[in-house]
C-alpha positions in Angstrom: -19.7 -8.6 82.4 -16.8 -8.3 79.7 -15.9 -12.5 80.6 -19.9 -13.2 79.9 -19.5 -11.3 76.6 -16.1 -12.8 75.3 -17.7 -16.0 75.9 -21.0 -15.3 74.1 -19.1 -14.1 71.4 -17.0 -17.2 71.0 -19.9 -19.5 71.3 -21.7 -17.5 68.3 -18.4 -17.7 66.6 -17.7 -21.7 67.0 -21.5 -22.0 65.9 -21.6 -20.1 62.7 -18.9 -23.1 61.2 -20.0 -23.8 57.8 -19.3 -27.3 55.8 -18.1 -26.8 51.9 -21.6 -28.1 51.1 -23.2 -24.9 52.2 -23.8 -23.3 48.3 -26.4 -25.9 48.4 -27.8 -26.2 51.9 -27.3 -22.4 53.3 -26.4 -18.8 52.1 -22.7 -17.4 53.2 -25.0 -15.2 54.4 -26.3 -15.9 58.4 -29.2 -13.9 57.8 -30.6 -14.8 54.8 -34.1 -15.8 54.4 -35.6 -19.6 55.7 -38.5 -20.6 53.5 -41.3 -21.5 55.7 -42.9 -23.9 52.7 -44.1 -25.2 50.7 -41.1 -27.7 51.4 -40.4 -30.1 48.4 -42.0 -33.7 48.8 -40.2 -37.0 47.7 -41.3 -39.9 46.7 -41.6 -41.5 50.5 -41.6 -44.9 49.2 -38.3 -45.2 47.1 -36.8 -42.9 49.9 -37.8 -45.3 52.1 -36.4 -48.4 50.7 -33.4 -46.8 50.6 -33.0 -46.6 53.7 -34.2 -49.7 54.2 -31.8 -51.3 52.0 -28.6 -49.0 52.9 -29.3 -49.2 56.8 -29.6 -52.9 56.6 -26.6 -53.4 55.4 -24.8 -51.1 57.7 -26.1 -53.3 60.5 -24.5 -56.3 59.0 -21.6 -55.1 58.4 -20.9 -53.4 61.5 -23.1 -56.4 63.7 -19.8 -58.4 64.8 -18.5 -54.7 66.4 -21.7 -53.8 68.2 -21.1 -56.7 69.8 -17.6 -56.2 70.5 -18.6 -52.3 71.7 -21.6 -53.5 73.8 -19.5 -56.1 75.6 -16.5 -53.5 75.7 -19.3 -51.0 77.5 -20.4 -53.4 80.5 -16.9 -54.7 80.9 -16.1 -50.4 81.4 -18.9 -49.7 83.4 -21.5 -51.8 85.0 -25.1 -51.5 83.6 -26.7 -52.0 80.3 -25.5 -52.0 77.0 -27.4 -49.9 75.1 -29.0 -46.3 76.6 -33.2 -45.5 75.4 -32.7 -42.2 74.8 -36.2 -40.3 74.0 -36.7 -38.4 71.4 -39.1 -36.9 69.0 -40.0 -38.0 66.0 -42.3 -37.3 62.8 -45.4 -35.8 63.4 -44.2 -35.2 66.6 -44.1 -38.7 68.0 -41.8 -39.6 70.7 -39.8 -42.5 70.2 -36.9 -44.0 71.5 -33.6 -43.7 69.7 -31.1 -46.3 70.5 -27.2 -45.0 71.5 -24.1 -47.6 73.3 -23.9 -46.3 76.9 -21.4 -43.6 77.1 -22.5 -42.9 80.9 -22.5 -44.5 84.2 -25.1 -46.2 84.1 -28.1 -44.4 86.9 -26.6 -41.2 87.4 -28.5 -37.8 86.9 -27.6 -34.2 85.7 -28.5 -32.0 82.6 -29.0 -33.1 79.4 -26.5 -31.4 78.2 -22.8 -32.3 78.9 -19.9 -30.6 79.7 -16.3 -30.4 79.5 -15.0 -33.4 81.4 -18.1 -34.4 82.5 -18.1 -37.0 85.8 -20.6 -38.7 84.2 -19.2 -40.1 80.8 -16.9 -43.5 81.2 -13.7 -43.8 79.8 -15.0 -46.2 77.0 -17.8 -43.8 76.6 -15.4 -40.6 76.0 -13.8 -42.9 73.2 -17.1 -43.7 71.6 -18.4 -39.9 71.5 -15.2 -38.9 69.6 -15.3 -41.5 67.4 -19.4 -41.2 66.8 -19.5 -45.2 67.5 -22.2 -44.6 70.2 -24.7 -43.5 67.1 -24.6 -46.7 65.4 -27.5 -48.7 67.7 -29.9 -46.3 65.3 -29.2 -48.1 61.8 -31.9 -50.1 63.6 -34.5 -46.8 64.3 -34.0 -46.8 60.7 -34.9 -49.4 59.5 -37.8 -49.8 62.3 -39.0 -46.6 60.2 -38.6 -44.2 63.3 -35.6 -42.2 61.5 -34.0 -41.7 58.0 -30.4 -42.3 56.8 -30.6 -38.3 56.2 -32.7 -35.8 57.9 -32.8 -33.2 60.7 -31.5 -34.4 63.5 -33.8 -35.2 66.7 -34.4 -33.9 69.5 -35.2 -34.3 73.4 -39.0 -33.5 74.3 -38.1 -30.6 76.5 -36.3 -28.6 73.6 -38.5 -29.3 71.1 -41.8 -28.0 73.5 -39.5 -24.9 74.3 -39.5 -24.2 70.0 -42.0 -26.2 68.7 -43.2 -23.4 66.2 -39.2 -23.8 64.9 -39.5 -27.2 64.9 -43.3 -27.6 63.1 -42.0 -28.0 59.9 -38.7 -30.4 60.7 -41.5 -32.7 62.1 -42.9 -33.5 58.7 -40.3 -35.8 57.4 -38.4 -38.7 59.8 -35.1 -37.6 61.7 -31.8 -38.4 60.3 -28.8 -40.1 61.7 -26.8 -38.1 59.2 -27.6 -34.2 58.3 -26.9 -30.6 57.6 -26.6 -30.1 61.2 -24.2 -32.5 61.9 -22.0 -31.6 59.1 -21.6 -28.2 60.3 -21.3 -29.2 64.1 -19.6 -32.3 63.5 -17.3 -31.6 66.7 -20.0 -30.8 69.5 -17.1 -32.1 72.0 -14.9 -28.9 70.6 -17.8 -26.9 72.2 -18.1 -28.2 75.9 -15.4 -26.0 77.0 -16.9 -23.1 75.6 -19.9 -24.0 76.8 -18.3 -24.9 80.8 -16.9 -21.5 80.2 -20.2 -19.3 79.8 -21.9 -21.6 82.3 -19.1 -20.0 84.6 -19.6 -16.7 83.1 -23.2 -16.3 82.4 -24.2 -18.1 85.4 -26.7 -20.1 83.3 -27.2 -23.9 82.9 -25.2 -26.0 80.3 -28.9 -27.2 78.3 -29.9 -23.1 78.7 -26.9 -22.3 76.6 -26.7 -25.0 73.9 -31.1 -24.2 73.8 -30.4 -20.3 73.4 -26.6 -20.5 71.4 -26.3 -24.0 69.5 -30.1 -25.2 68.8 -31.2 -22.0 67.2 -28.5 -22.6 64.8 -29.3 -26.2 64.1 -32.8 -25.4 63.5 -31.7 -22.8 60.8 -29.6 -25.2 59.2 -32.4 -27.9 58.8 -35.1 -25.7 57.5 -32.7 -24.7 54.6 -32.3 -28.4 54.3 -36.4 -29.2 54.1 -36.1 -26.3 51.5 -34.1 -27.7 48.9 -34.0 -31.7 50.0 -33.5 -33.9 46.9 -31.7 -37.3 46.4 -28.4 -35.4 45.4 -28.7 -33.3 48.3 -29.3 -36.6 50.8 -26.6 -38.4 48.9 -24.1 -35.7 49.2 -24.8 -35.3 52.8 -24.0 -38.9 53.4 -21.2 -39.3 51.6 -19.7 -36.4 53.2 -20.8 -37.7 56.7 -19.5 -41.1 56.0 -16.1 -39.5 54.9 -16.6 -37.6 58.4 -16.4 -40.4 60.2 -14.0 -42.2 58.2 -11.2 -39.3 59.5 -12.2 -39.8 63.0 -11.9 -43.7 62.7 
């Protein structure tokens, strides 16, 4: 029982990370209050041709290495490309969020991943660390399915599990950059934690990052709805950007 609890207690710990961006986003306090609304509105349609605009861009530039990655994917492992991964969307829409293949392509197991998982090629292990897998959705965004900034989506089965947590995230369109991601930039860093209080716990790898890690995230982007504003989005994607820069 003492192993289950170390563990716990170092999952809670990696989780509580904060990005220096938190004055604005959250409290230094864990507990402090979430507003449940009324959430501030933007104007949808100059948020929306930004995104349009910056996202298209982005696929321009980074067009010639998709290619090079999606070729770089089958040549790794045979199968597709490109994996449909299902998500949920605004106004609790399912849609279907494009990522490169990290995965042998046909095999089953959890949603969730864990540390050295079988399942994950060795060109896909390269494109989780560097994030390259996320770029196939600078098309959802400009297909209007996600934002450039936003809470982050999720699979059906999570969000049915919370969807009282998650009415209010479903307002606005997911984001490939947020809050969330900011403050759990690493989510690789985790997987041996998370392998460890499988072992220790006895419960499944999605049952821990649904009762540890998703709570968290879900805190994180309500404080986000609460006080979203163009310097808010802008200083959340510049610090993502920068993010990914370092890993590159």
């Amino acid at each position: 029982m003492a192993a289950a609890d170390e563990t716990v207690c170092k999952l809670k710990k990696s989780r509580l990370r904060r990005a220096n961006l938190g004055r604005e986003v959250m409290s230094q306090d864990q507990d402090a209050h979430v507003r449940t609304g009324p959430y501030p509105v933007q104007p949808a349609a100059a948020t929306r041709a930004v995104d349009i605009a910056l996202a298209s861009i982005g696929l321009t530039l980074v067009a010639p290495l998709l290619v090079f990655l999606a070729v770089l994917v089958q040549w790794d492992s045979p199968g597709p490309a490109f994996y449909p991964a299902r998500r949920v969307g605004r106004n609790g829409r399912p849609f279907t969020m494009f990522k490169l293949r990290t995965m042998a392509h046909g095999v089953t197991g959890p949603a969730v991943t864990r540390n050295r998982d079988p399942r994950v090629t060795p060109v896909g292990a390269i494109l989780r660390q560097a994030k390259l897998d996320e770029l196939p959705q600078l098309l959802n965004v400009v297909r209007g399915e996600m934002a450039l900034v936003g809470p982050r989506p999720e699979a059906p089965v999570f969000v049915e599990a919370r969807r009282d947590d998650f009415a209010p995230l479903l307002s606005i369109r997911p984001g490939l950059f947020g809050i969330s991601q900011i403050v759990f930039r690493d989510e690789q860093a985790l997987l041996p934690l998370i392998q460890a209080g499988v072992a220790a716990t006895g419960k499944d790898a999605p049952d821990l990052y649904a009762d540890w890690i998703l709570p968290r995230k879900i805190e994180l982007d309500r404080r986000y709805l609460a006080r979203r504003s163009f310097a808010l989005d802008l200083g959340i994607l510049a610090r993502s950007l920068v993010g990914l820069l370092r890993r590159w």
